[in-house]
C-alpha positions as CSV (number, residue, x, y, z in Angstrom):
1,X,96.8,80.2,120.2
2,X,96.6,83.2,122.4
3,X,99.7,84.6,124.6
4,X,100.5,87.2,127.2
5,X,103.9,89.0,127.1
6,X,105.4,90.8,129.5
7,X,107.4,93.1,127.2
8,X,107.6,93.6,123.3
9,X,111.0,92.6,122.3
10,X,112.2,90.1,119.7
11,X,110.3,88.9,117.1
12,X,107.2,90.8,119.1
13,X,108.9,94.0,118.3
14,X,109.7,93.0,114.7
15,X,106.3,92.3,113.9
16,X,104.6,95.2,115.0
17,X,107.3,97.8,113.2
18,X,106.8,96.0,109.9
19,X,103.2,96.2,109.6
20,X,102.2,99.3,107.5
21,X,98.9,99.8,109.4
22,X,97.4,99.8,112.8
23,X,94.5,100.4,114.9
24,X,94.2,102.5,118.2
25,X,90.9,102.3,120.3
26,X,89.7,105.0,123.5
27,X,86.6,105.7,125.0
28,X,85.5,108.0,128.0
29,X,84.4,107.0,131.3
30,X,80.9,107.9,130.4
31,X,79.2,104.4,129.5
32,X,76.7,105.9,126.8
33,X,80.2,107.6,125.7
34,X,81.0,107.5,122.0
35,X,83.6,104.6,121.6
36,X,86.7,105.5,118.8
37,X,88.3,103.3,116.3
38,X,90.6,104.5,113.9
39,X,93.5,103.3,111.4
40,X,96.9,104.7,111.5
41,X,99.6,104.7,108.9
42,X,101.9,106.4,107.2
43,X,105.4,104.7,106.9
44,X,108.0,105.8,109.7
45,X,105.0,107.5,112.0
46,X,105.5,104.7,114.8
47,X,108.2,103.7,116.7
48,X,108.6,101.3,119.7
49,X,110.4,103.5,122.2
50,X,111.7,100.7,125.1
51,X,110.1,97.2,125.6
52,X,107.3,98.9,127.6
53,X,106.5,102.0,125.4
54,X,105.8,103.2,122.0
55,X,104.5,105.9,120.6
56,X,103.0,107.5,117.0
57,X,102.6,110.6,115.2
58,X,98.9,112.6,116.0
59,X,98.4,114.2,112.4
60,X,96.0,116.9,110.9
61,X,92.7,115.4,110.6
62,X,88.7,116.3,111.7
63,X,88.7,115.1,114.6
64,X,90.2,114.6,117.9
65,X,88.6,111.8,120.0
66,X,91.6,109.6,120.9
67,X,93.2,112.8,122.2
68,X,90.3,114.1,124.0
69,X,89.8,110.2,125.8
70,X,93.4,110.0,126.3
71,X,93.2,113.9,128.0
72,X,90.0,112.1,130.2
73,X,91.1,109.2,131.3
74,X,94.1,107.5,129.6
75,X,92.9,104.4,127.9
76,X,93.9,102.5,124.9
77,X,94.4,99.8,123.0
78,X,96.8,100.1,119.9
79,X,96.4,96.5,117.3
80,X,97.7,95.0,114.2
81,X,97.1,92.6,112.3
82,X,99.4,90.1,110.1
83,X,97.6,90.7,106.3
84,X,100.6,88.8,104.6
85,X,102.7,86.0,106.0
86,X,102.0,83.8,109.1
87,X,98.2,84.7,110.9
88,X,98.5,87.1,113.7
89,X,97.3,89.8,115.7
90,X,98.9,91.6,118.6
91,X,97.2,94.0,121.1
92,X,98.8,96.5,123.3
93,X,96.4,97.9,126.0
94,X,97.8,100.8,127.8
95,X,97.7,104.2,129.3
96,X,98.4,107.1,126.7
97,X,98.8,110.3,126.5
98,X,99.2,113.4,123.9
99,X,102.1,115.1,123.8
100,X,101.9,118.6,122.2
101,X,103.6,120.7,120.7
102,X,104.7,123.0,123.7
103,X,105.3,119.7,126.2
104,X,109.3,120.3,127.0
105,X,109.5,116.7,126.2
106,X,108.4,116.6,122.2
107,X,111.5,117.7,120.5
108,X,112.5,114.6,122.1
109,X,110.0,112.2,121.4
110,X,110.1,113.4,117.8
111,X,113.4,112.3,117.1
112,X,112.4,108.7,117.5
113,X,111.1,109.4,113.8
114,X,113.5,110.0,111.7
115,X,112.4,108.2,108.9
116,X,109.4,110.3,108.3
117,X,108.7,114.4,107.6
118,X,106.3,115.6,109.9
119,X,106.0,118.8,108.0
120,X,103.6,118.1,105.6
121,X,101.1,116.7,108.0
122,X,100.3,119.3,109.9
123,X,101.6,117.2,113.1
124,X,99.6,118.0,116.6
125,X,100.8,115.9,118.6
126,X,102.9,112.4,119.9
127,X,100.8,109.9,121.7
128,X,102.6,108.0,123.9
129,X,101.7,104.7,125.4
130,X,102.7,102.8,128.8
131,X,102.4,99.1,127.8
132,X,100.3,97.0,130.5
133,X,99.6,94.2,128.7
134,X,100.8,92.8,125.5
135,X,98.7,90.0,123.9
136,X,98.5,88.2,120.9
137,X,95.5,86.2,118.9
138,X,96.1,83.8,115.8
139,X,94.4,86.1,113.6
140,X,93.5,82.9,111.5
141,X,90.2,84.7,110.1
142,X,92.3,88.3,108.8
143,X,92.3,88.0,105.1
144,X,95.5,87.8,103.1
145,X,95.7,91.8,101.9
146,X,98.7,93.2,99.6
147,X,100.0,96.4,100.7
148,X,101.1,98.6,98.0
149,X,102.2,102.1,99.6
150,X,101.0,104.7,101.5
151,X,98.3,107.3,99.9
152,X,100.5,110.8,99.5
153,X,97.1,112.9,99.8
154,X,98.0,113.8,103.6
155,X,100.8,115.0,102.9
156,X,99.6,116.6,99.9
157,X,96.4,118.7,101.5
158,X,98.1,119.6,105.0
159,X,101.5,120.8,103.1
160,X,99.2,123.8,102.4
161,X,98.8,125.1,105.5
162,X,101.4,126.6,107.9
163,X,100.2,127.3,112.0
164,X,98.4,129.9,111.7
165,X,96.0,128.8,109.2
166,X,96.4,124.8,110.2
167,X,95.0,126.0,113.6
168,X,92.2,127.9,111.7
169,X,91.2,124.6,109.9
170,X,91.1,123.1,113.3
171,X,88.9,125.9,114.7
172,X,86.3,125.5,112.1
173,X,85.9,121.5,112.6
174,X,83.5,120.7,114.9
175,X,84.8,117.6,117.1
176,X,88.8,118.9,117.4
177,X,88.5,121.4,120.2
178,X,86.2,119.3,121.9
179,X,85.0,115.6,121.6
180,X,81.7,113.9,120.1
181,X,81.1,113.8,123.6
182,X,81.8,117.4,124.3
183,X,85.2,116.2,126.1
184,X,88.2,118.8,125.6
185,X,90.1,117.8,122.9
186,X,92.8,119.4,121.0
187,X,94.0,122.7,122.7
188,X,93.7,125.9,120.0
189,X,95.4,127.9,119.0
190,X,98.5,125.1,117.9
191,X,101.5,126.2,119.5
192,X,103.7,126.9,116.7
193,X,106.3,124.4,115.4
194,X,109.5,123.6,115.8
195,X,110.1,120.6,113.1
């Protein structure tokens, strides 16, 4: 049923970079905190960095919780699940952390994504996670799902909007600059970009 790993390699690896969607989970410290759960796609917006650390693209969107509990405290839990072939889920629990725009170390990261424009998304960040503990679950209860593609209306809506008025979107939502919670959360104004 259920095993530990202590590192995602091999067909670990292979399964996680060929499913199309994911799952990331944070919280703060505070235990009446508000706890996030959110999806993540978009073809080419993840990539396993080594066998202890992967990472995805932080795009445009109304809110910035994961970033503002990753600023707090650092926890997460990333998870897909198998919708075609063999049942399985895998979990990654870990300590992330955003990666902006300014941080000497993005250029970097963002060249582990080559296979995606980042452009059009009006991309914040790079979350980074430390694996410290990989786990998978037989999943037998996911349904069988067919994926088709990915949606283009990202793309299509933040394509509009260069830094100066993608960080005027942001300063109008309520829960970017700061958390349900009232936790810091996205630093405004955007820095601009580089990509």
């Amino acid at each position: 049923m259920g095993k530990i790993y202590e590192r995602i390699d091999g067909r670990l690896r292979t399964f996680i970079e060929e499913q199309p969607l994911f799952f990331t989970a944070t919280a703060p410290l505070s235990g009446d905190g508000t706890v996030n759960l959110s999806p993540k796609g978009l073809k080419g917006s993840f990539a396993v960095l080594d066998e202890l650390t992967v990472a995805y693209l932080d795009f445009a969107g109304s809110n910035a919780e994961t970033i503002a509990h990753l600023r707090e405290n650092g926890r997460i839990t990333l998870m897909w699940c198998a919708f075609q072939g063999p049942p399985n889920i895998v979990r990654v629990h870990g300590r992330g952390e955003p990666v902006f725009r300014d941080d000497p170390r993005f250029r970097e990261l963002l060249s582990h994504f080559p296979d995606i424009d980042p452009s059009p998304h009006g991309l914040r960040a790079i979350i980074v996670v430390h694996t410290e503990l990989v786990r998978d679950t037989c999943g037998y209860a996911v349904p069988y799902m067919a994926y088709e593609e990915d949606r283009d209306l990202h793309g299509k809506r933040f394509a509009r909007e260069d830094d100066t008025s993608l960080s005027t979107y942001f300063t109008k939502k309520e829960h970017v600059a700061a958390s349900l919670d009232g936790l810091p959360g996205l630093p405004l104004p955007l820095p601009p970009s580089s990509f």
